[in-house]
C-alpha positions as CSV (number, residue, x, y, z in Angstrom):
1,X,-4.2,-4.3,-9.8
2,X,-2.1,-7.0,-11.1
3,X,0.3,-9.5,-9.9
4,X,2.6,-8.2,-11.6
5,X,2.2,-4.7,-10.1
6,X,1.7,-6.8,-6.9
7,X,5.4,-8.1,-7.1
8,X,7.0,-5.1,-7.4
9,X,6.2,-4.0,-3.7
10,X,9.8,-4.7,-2.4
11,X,9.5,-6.7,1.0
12,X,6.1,-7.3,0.8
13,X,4.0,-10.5,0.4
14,X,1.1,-10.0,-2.1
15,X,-1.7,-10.9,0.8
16,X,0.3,-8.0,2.3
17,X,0.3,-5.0,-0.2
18,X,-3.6,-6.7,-0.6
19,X,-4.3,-6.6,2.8
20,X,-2.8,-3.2,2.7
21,X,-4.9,-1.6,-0.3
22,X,-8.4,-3.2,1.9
23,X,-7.4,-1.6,4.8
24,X,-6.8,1.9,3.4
25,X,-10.4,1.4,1.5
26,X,-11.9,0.2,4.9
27,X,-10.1,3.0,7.0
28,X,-11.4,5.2,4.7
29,X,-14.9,3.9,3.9
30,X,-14.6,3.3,0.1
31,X,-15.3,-0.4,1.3
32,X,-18.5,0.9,3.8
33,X,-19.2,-0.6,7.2
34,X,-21.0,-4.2,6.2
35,X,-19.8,-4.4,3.0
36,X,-20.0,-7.9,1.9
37,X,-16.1,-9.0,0.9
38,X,-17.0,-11.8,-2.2
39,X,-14.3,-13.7,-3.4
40,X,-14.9,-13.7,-7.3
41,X,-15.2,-9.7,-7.2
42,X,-12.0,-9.8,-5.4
43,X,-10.1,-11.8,-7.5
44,X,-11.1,-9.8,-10.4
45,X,-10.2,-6.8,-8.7
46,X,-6.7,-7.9,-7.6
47,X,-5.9,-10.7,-9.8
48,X,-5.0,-13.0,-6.7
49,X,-5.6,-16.6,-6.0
50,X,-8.3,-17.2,-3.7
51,X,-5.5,-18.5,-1.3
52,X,-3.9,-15.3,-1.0
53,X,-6.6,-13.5,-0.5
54,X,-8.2,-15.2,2.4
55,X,-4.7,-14.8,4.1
56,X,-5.4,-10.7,3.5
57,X,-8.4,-11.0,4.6
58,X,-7.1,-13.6,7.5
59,X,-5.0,-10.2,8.4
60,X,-7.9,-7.8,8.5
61,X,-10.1,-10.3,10.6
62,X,-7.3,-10.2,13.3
63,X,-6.8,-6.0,12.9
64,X,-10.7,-5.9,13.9
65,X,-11.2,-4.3,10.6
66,X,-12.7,-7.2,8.9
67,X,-15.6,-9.8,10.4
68,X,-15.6,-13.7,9.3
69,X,-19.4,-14.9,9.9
70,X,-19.4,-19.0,9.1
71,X,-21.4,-19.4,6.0
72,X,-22.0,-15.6,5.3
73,X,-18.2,-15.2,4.6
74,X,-16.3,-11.7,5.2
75,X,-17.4,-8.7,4.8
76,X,-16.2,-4.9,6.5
77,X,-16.5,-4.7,10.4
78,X,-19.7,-3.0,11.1
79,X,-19.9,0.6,12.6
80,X,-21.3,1.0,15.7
81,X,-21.6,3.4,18.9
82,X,-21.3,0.6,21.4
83,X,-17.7,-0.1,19.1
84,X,-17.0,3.5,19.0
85,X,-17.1,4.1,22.5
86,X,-14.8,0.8,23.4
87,X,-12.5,2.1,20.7
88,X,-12.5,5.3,21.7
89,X,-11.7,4.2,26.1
90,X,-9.5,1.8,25.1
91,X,-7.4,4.3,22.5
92,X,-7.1,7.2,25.3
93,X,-5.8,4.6,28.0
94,X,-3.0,2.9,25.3
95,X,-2.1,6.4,23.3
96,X,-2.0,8.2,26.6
97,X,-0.1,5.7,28.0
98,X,2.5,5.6,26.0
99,X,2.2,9.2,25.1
100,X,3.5,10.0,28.9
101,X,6.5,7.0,28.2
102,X,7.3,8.7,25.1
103,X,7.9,12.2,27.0
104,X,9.8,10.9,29.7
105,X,12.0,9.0,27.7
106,X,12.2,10.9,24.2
107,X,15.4,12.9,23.4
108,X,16.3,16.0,21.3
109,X,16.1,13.4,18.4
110,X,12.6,12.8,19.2
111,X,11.5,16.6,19.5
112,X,12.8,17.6,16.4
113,X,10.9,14.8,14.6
114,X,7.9,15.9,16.1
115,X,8.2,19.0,14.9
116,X,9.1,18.0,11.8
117,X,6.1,15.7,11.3
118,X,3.8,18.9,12.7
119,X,5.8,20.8,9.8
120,X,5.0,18.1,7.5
121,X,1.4,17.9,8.6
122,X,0.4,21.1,8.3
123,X,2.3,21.4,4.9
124,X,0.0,18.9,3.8
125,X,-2.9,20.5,4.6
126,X,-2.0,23.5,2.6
127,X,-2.0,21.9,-0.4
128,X,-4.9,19.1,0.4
129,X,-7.2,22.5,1.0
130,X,-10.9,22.0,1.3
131,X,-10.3,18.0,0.8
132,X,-7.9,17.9,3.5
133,X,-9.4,14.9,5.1
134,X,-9.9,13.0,2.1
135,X,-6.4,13.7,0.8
136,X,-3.8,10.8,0.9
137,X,-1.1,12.4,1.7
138,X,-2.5,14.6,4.5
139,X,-4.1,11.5,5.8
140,X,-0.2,9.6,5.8
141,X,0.8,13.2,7.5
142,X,-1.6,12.8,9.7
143,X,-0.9,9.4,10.6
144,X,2.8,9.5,11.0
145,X,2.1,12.6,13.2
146,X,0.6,10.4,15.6
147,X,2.8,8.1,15.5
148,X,5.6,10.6,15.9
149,X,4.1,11.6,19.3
150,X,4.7,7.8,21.2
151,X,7.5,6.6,19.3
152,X,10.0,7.2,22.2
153,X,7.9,5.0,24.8
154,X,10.1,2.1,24.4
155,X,7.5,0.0,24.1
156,X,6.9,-2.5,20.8
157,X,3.9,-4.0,22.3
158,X,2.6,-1.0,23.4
159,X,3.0,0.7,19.8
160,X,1.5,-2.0,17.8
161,X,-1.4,-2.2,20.3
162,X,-1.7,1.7,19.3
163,X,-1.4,1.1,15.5
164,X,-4.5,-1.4,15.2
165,X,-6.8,1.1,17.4
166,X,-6.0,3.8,15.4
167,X,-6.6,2.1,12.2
168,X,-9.9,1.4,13.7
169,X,-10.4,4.6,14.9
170,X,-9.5,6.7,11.4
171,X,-12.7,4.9,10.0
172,X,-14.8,6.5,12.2
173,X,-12.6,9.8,11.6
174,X,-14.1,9.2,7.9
175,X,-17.4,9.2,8.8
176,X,-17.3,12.5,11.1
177,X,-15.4,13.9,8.0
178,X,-17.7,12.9,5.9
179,X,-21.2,14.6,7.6
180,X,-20.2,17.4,9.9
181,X,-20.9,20.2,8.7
182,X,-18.0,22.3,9.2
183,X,-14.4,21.7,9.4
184,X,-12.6,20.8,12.5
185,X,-9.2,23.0,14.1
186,X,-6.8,20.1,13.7
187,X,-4.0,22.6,13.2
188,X,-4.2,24.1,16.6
189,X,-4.9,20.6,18.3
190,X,-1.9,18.9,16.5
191,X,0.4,22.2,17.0
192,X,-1.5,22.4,21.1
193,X,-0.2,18.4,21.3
194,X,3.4,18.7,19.9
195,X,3.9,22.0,21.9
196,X,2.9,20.0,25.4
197,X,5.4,17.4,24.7
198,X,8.1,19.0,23.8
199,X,7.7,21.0,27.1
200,X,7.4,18.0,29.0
201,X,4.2,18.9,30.2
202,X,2.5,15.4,30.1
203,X,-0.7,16.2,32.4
204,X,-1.5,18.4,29.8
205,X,-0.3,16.7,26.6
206,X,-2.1,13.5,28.1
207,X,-5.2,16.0,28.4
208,X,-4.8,17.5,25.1
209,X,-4.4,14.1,23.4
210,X,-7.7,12.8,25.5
211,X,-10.0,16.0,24.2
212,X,-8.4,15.2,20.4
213,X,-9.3,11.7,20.7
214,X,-13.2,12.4,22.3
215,X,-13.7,15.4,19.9
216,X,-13.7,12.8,17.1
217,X,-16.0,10.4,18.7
218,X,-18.5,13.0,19.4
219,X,-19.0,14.8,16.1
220,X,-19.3,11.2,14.9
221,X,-22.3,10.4,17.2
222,X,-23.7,14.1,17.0
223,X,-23.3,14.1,13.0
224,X,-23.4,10.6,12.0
225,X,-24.8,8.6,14.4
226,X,-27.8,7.7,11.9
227,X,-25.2,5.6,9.8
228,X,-23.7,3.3,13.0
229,X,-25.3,0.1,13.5
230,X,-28.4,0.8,16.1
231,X,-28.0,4.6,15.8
232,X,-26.8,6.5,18.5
């Protein structure tokens, strides 16, 4: 990646669209749990100035994503199931939150979106077939479908709060991905979650949303735990 192709990314900074590209590799686990971030490998990657790139990686420090260590530099966030379980609390108090907001104050608008991104979703996963989870634009589907669900709670805070757990979360969504050893119903959890909300049921959607969350967590420690920093 060059500058050049840097600069074209309308309304970005470069830090930004390079903060952007680490995050998707880190969310993803290209750039593993540990991963030592060097500068000179960096710059020769991304053909930025070492200025720019400590403000990326300034970015992914803040996001939790990224850990600064004095004299050892940056490298990825470890993976852990002391972390995993704080993520995972944390996310099912914030996304249920404003999950019940979202139903009490979401409008037609809002339902047919939701449908729309379920549509979209599970149109993706068609086509991503047996790489569903590592296909990119399942994995935007996916995201946006999440997103889709709390966007009518009102609440800026309260969605970018959301938005930096679940980034933290879909890494560990990689790892149970990547060693269970069968796949997952996410079509009938995603289509369970949209149908509860657009019914205005949000005991249940809240519930629903709670299981989806915890199922991830637990094939993580059940399938990868071996990989987390201190094992299970």
């Amino acid at each position: 990646m060059t500058i050049d192709t840097l600069n074209r990314a309308k309304g970005k900074t470069i830090a930004a669209v390079i903060a952007q590209r680490m995050r998707d590799d880190i969310i993803t686990c290209r750039l593993p749990p540990g991963e030592p971030l060097k500068f000179d490998p960096l710059r020769a990657s991304f053909g930025a100035s070492f200025t720019t790139l400590r403000e990326a990686l300034t970015t992914l420090t803040a996001d939790g994503l990224v850990v600064a260590e004095g004299q050892r530099g940056y490298h990825v966030a470890p993976a852990s199931a002391a972390d995993l379980h704080d993520l995972t609390n944390t996310r099912v108090l914030v996304e249920g939150e404003a999950l019940r907001l979202a139903i009490a104050q979401g409008g037609d608008d809002w339902e047919i979106a939701l449908m729309t991104g379920l549509h979209r979703l599970s149109k993706a996963a068609e086509q991503a077939g047996d790489g569903v989870t590592d296909d990119p634009a399942w994995r935007q589907a996916h995201a946006q479908f999440h997103l889709l669900l709390v966007s009518a709670c009102a609440s800026p805070t309260l969605l970018a709060i959301r938005s930096a757990l679940f980034d933290r979360t879909e890494r560990y969504r990689s790892l149970s991905a990547a060693y269970r050893p069968r796949p997952r119903d996410k079509s009938g959890e995603h289509r369970a979650l949209m149908l509860a909300a657009i019914s205005r049921n949000a005991g249940l959607a809240a519930s629903l949303l709670e299981a989806h969350i915890r199922g991830t967590a637990d094939n993580v420690l059940r399938y990868a735990g071996h990989v987390l920093s201190g094992g299970k």
